[in-house]
N, C-alpha and C positions, 0 to 999 in steps of 0.2 A: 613246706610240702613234704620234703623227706620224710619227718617224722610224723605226718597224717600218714604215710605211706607205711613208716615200719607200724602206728598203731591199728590198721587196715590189714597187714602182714600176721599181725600177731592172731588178729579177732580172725581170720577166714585159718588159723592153725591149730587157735587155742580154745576157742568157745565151747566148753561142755563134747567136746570129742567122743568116740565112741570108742570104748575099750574092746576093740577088734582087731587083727591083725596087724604090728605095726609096719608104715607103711615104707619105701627106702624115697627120701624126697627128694632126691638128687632123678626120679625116673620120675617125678610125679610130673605129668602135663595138663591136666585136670582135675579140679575138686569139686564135690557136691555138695554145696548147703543146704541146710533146710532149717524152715523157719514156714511163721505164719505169714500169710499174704497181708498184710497192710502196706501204711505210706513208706514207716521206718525202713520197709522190706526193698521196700522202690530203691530207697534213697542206698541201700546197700548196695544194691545193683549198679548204682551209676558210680560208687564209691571203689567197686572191684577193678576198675576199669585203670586205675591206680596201679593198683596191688599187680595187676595182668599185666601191664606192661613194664614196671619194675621191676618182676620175678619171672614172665614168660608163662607164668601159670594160668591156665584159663578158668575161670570160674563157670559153676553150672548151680542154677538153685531149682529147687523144691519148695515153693510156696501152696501151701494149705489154708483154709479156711479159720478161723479162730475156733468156728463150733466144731470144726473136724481135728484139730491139731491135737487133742492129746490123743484122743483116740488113735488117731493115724500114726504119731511118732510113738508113743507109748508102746505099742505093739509091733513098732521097727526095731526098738527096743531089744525087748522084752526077746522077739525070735531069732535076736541078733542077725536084724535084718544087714544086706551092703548098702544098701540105696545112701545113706548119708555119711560122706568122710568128714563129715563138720553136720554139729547141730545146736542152736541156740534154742535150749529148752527154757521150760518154764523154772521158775525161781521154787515154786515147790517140789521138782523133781532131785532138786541136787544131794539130800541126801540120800533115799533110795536108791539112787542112781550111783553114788560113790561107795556105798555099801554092798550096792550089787554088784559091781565088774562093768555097769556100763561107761561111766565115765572114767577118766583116767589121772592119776593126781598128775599135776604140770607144773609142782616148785621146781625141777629140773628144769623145764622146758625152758622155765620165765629165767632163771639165771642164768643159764647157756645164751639168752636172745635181747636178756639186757631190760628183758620187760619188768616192771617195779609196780607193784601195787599204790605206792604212795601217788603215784599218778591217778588212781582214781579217787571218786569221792566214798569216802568211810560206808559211808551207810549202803554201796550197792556191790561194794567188796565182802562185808559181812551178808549182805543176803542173796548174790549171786556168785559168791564164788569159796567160801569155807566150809569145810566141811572135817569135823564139826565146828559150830558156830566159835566165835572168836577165839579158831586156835589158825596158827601161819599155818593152813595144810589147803592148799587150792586146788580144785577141780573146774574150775570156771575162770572165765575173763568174764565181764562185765561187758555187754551190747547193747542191753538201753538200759538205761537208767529211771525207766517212768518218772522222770521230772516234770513237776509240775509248773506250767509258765499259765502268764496273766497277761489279757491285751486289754488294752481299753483305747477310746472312743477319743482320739483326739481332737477330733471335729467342734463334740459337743463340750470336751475339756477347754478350747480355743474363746468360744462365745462370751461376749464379753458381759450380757446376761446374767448367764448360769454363772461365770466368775466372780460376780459381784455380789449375788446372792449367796453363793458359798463361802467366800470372803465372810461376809456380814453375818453368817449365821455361825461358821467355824473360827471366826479371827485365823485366818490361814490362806493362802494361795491353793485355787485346786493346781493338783498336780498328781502325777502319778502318785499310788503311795509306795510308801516305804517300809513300812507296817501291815500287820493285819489289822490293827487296830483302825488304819487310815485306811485300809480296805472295805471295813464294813461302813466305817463312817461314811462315805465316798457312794457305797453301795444305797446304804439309806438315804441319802440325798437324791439318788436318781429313779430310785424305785419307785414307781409311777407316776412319775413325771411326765407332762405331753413335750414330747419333741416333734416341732413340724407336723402334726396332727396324729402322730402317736403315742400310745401309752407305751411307757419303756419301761423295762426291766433293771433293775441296778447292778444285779451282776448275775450273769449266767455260768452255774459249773454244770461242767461237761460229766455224763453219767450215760449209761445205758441199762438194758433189760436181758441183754444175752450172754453176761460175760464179767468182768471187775471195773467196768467203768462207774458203779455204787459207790467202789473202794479208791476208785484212783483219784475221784472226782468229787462229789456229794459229803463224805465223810471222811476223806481228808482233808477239809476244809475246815469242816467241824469239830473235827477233834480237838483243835486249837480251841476252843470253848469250852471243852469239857464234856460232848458229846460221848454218852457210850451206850453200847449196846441192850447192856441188861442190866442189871442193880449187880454192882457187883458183891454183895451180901449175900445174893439168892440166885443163884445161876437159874438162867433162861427166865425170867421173869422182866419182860420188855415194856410193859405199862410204865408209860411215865419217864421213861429214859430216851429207846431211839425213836418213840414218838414225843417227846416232847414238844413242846411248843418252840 
């Protein structure tokens, strides 16, 4: 618990900060985050409660809307607004923002406090906290990591059925997979299948219409296939590539 509590410590001190006045944290008895309103946002809130009682510091957030968030923080930004003494921006913001005085570099911060980058994973260290990209100069801690997880259907995995015919069709035990390869395999075996008097689906990615869930979801998935956007011979020429079959 201690150490959920210093890496809870670090992220309400060190996330994308605002290069404003600095502040003396020995007088500090509350902070203001801000961040978009979703689950992850929730799950912070119950998480500070940590942090509050280890340090005596009370937490205060600023939750926005997804379609209101760059607008709104952007331009808190931008007028070097107070409202936020901590901000978890978007992953595209970090270099303008370290270029421009809003963010603040924090290789001092993290050595002074013991915090180490090798604790996070590679890939959300180079895209939310270097700046410029893979050189040791950080502006960022890492707060979500948009990792992508996969549930499936144990019920219908269980049936001795559906076990038996996937057996005999895969030479294999269904089982969760371990691959994408046993991903799709798994996928096409259930894809329209009647369960209990439904037609099912074999596997559902998560995606939306107002926002990056195309990217976090639909085409991350696919890209592992060799999905791309446009020929990449002929820039913007998309026949035949992100509509593929």
């Amino acid at each position: 618990m201690d150490k959920l509590v210093a890496r809870i410590a670090a992220v309400a001190a060190a996330v994308m900060t605002l290069s404003l006045a600095p502040a003396a944290p020995a007088q500090t008895k509350q902070l203001t985050l801000c961040w978009a309103a979703w689950d992850p946002a929730n799950a912070l809130v119950e998480l500070s409660k940590d942090f509050t009682a280890k340090t005596g510091i009370a937490m205060k957030f600023e939750f926005v809307p997804w379609t209101s968030f760059a607008d709104r923080f952007l331009n808190e930004l931008n007028s070097k607004g107070k409202l936020c003494d901590l901000l978890i921006g978007d992953s595209q913001w970090i270099g303008g923002s370290a270029e421009n005085g809003h963010y603040l570099k924090l290789n001092d911060f993290f050595d002074k406090n013991g915090i180490s980058m090798k604790d996070f994973m590679p890939a959300t260290v180079l895209g939310y906290s270097e700046w410029p990209k893979n050189t040791p100069n950080y502006y960022a801690l890492p707060a979500m990591g948009d990792a992508v997880g996969w549930t499936y259907r144990k019920d219908w995995f269980s049936r001795p059925a559906i076990r038996k015919e996937f057996k005999e069709k895969h030479k294999r035990d269904l089982a969760p997979p371990k691959t994408l390869d046993e991903l799709k395999e798994i996928a096409q075996f259930f894809q329209g299948r009647v369960i209990d008097g439904k037609t099912v689906y074999g596997a559902y990615l998560y995606t939306e219409r107002g926002s990056e869930g195309i990217t976090m979801g639909v085409t991350n998935a696919l890209y592992n296939y060799g999905f791309a956007y446009e020929n990449p011979k002929k820039p913007y020429e998309m026949r035949g590539f992100v509509n593929s079959p």
